[in-house]
C-alpha positions as CSV (number, residue, x, y, z in Angstrom):
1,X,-22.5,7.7,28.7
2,X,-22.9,11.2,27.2
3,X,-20.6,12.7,25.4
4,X,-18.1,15.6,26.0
5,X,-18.0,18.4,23.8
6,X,-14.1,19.4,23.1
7,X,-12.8,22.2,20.8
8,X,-9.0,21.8,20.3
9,X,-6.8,24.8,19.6
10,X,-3.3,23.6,20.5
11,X,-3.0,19.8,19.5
12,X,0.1,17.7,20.0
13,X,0.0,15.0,17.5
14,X,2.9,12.1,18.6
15,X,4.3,10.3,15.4
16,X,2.4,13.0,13.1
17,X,5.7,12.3,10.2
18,X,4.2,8.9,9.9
19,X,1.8,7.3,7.9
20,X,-1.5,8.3,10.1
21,X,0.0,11.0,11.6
22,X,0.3,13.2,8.6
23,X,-2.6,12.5,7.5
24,X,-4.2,13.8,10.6
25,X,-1.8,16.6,10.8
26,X,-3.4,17.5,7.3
27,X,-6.9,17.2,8.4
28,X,-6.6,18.7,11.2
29,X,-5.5,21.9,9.7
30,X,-7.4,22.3,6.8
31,X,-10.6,21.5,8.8
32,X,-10.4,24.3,11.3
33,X,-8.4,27.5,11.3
34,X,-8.2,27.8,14.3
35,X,-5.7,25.0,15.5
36,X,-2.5,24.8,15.6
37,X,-0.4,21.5,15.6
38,X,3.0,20.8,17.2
39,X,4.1,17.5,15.6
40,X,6.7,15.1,17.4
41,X,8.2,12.8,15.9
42,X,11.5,10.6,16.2
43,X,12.1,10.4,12.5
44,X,13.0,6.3,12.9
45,X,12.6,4.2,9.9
46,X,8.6,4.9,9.4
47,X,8.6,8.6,9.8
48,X,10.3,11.1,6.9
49,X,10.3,14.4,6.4
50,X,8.9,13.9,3.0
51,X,5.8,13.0,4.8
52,X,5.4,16.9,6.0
53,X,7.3,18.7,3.6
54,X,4.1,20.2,1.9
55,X,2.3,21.0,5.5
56,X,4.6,24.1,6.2
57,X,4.2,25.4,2.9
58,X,0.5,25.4,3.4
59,X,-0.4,26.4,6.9
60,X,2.8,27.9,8.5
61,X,3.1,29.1,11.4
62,X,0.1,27.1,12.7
63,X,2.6,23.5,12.2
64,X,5.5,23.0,14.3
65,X,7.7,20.2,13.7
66,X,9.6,18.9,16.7
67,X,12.6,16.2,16.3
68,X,12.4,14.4,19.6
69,X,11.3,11.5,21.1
70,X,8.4,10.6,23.6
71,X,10.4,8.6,25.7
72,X,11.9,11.5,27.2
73,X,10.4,13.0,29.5
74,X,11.9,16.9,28.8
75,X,11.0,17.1,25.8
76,X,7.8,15.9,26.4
77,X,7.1,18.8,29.7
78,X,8.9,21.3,27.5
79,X,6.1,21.1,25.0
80,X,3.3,21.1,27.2
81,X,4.6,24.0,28.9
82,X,5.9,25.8,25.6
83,X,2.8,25.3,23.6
84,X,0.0,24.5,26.3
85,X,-0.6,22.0,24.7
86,X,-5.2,21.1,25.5
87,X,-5.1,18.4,23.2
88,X,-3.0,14.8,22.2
89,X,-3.6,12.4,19.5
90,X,-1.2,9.6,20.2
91,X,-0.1,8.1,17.4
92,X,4.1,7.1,17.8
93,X,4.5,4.1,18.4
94,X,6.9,0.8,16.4
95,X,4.2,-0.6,14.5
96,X,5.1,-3.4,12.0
97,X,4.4,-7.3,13.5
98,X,7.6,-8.4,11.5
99,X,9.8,-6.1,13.0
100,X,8.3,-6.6,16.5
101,X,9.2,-10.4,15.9
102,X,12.8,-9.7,15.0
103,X,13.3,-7.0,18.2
104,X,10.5,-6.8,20.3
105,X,12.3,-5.2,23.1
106,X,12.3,-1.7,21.1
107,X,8.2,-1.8,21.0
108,X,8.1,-2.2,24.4
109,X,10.2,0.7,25.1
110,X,8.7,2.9,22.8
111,X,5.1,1.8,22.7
112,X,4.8,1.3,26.3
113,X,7.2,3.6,28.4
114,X,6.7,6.4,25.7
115,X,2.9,6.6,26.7
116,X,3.3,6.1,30.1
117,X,5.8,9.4,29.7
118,X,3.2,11.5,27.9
119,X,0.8,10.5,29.9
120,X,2.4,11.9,33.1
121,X,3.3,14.9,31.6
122,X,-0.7,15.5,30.5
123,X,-1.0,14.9,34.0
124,X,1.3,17.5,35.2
125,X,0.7,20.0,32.9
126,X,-3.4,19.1,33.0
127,X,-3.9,19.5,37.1
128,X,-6.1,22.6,36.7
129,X,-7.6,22.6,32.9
130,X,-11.0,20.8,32.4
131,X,-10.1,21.8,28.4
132,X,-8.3,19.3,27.8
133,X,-8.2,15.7,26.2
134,X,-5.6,12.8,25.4
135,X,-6.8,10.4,22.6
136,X,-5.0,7.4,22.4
137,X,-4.4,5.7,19.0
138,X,-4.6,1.9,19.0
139,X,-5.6,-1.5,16.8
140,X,-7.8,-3.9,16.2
141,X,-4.7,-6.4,16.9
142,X,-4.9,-6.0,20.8
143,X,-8.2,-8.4,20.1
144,X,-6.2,-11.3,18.7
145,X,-7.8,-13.4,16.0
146,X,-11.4,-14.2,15.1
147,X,-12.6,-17.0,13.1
148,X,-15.3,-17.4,10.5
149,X,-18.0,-15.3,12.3
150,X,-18.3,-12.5,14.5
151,X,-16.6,-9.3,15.0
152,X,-14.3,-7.3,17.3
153,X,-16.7,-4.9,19.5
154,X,-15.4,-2.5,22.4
155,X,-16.2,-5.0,24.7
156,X,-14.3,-7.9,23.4
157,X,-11.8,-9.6,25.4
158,X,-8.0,-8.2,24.9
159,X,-6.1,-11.8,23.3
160,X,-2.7,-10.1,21.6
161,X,-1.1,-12.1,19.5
162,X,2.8,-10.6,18.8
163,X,5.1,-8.2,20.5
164,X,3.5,-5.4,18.5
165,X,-0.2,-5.8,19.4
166,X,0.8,-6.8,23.1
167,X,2.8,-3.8,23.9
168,X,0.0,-1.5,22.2
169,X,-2.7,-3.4,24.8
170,X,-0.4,-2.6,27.4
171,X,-0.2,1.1,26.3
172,X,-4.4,0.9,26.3
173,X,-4.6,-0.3,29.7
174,X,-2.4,2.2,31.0
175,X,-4.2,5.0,29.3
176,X,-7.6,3.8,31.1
177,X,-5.4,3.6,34.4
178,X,-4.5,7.0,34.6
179,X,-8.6,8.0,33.7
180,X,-9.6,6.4,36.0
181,X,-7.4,7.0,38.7
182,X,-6.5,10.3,38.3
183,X,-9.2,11.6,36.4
184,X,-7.1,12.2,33.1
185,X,-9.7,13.2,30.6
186,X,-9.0,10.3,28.0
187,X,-10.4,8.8,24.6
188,X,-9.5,5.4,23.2
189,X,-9.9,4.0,19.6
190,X,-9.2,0.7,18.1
191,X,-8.8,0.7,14.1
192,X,-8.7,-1.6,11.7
193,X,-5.7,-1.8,8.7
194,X,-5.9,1.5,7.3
195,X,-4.6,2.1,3.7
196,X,-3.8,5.2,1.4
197,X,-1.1,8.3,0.6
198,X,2.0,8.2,3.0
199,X,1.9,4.8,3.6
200,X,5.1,3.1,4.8
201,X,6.2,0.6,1.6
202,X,6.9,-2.5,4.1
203,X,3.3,-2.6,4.6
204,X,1.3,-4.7,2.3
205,X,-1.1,-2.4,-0.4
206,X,2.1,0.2,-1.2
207,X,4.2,-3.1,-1.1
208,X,2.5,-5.0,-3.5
209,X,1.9,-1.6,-6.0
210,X,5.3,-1.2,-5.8
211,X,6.8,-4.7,-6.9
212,X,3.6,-5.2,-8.8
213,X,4.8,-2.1,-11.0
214,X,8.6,-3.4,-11.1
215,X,7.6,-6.4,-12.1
216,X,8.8,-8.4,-9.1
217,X,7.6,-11.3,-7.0
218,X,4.7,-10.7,-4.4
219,X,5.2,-12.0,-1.6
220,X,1.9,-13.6,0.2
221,X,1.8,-15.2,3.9
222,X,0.1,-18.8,4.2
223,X,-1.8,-19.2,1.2
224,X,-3.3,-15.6,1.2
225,X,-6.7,-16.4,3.1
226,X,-6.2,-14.2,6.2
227,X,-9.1,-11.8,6.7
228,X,-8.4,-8.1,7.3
229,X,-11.2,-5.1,7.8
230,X,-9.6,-2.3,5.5
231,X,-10.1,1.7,6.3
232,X,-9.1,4.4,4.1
233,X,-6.9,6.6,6.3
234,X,-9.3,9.7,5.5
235,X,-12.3,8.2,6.9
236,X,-9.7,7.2,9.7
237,X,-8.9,10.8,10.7
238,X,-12.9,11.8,10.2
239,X,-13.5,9.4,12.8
240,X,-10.6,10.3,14.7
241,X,-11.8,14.0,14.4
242,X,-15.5,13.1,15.7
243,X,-13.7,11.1,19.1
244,X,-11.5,13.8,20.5
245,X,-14.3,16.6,19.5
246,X,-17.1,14.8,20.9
247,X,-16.5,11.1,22.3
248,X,-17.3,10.6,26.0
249,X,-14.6,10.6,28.3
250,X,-13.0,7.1,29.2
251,X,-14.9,5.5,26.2
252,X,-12.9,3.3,24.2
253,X,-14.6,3.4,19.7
254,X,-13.9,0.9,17.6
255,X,-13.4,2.2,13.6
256,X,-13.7,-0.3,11.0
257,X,-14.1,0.1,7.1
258,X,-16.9,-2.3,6.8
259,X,-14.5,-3.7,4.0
260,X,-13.1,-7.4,5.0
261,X,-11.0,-9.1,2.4
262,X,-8.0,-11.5,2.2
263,X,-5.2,-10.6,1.5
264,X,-5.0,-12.8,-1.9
265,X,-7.7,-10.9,-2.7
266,X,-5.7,-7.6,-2.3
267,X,-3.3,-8.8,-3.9
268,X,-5.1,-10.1,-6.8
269,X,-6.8,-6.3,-7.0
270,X,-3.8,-4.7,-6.9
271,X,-2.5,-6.4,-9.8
272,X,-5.4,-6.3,-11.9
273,X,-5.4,-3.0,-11.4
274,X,-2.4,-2.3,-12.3
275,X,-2.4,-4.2,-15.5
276,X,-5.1,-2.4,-16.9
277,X,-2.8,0.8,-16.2
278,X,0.4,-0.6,-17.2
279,X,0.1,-4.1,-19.1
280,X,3.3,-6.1,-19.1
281,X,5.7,-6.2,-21.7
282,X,5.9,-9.8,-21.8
283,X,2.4,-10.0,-21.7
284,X,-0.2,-12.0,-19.3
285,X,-1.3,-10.8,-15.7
286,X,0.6,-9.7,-12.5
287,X,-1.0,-12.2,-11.0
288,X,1.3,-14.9,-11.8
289,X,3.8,-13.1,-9.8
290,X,2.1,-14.2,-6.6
291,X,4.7,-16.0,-4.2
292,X,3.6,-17.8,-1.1
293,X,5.7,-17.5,1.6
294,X,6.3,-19.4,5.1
295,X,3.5,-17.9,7.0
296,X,4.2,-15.5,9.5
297,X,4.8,-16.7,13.6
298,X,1.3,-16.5,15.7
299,X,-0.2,-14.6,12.3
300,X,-3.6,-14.0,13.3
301,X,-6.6,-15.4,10.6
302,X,-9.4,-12.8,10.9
303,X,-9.5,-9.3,12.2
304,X,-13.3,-7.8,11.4
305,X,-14.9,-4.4,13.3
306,X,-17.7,-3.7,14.6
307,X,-18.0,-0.1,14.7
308,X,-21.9,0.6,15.4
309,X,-21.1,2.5,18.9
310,X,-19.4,5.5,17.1
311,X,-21.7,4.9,14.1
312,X,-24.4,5.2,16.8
313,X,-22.7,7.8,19.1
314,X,-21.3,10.3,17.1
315,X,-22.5,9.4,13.9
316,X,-19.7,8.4,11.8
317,X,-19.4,5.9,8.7
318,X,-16.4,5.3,6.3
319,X,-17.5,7.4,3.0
């Protein structure tokens, strides 16, 4: 499969006041001049403001924040039409396990019905442009778990595990559905935990920093030994930036941080870490502030990449 050469110039980037999305609303625009990025978001608990407030300041007129929601389908057309829109990078989507175990029913409304809206308003708006491409953000979760050995490749069989990584493999089939039956011009990719600025502070790394700082309990699943492949959210967009410029259409990359480590081990890091930059008053390490906690429901052991097809393809590593 060859790939397609793609030059975006008006990009709609879904969820782009969340953790990835700003951060590939940033790349995007200080990599190339020439685009311009409508960002939608909802603003629900993992999106903020704060996230974008520098991104105006810097490029202008060349960011335009929208307040709306992907499950409707006006405000979706509108911006197609408004902004002729020739590129997508779908990132909105309810994205935390925990919550999807609490109230699953709201990631399969969003997650699910929200692509399945954008997508039929690329395909509206799309029915005479060949310059055009959808990429589709998705997780190494839609895999399930792997034990001891192996890795995750594009070919692996979909085994989801929660609410969360089940409504994103429905969202992933349904993007391939509408390549393949109407011809959508489409990209997939699969990532592994990404880490770094703008991360949401339920999420493990900026949750740990944080209580590990205020000198709080830190709260580890099991006894710490699930595996996780961790990706620094700028080699993330890199590789997200490589995909929609030049991955093949229909072709589904894999991006991993060739960086597995449990999560005790995280944890344990994180605290070292921070001890050397603030020691505690009362002396000793952070490390005794490790809690275990009842492990999470269906908490998958090992999640690990392979990523040698866009390694191979288009010629991307984590740096």
């Amino acid at each position: 499969m060859t790939a397609t050469v793609h030059t975006p110039r008006s990009v709609l980037v879904t969820g782009g006041a969340g953790f990835i999305g700003c951060n590939i609303v940033r790349h995007l625009l200080a990599d190339d001049p020439g685009i311009r990025v409508v960002n939608l978001d909802a603003l629900t608990y993992a999106g903020h403001p704060a996230s974008i407030e520098d991104v105006n300041a810097d490029h202008g007129e060349r960011h335009v924040f929208v307040h709306g929601d992907i499950r409707n389908p006006e405000t979706v057309k509108s911006l197609f039409h408004e902004h002729r829109m020739d590129t997508v990078v779908h990132f909105a989507a309810e994205s935390h396990v925990d919550r999807s175990i609490d109230g699953p029913l709201d990631f399969i409304d969003t997650n699910i019905m929200g692509t399945a809206v954008l997508l039929e308003a690329a395909r509206s708006a799309w029915s005479d442009r060949s310059d055009v491409r959808f990429h589709h953000v998705s997780t190494d979760e839609v895999f399930g778990s792997l034990g001891a050995d192996g890795f995750f490749t594009e070919t692996t069989p979909y085994d989801p595990s929660s609410p969360y990584s089940a409504s994103k493999a429905a969202a992933d089939h349904l993007v391939r559905a509408w390549h393949r039956t109407y011809g959508l011009p489409v990209t997939l990719s699969n990532c592994s935990n990404n880490y770094g600025p703008y991360q949401f502070p339920e999420k493990l790394i900026p949750l740990m920093i944080a209580n590990a700082v205020a000198d709080e309990p830190l709260p580890v699943y099991g006894d710490g030994s699930n595996v996780r492949d961790w990706l620094y959210v700028a080699d993330h967009c890199e590789a997200l930036e490589r995909v929609i410029r030049q991955g093949a259409h229909g072709r589904t990359y894999n991006v991993g941080g060739h960086n597995e480590k449990t999560n005790l081990d995280v944890v344990h890091l994180i605290c070292d870490v921070v001890d050397e930059l603030r020691p505690r008053e009362s002396g000793g390490s952070r490390r005794d502030l490790v809690t275990f906690v009842t492990d999470r429901p269906g908490h998958d052991w090992r999640y690990a990449i392979d990523a040698g097809r866009i390694e191979h393809d288009l010629g991307w590593r984590p740096a």
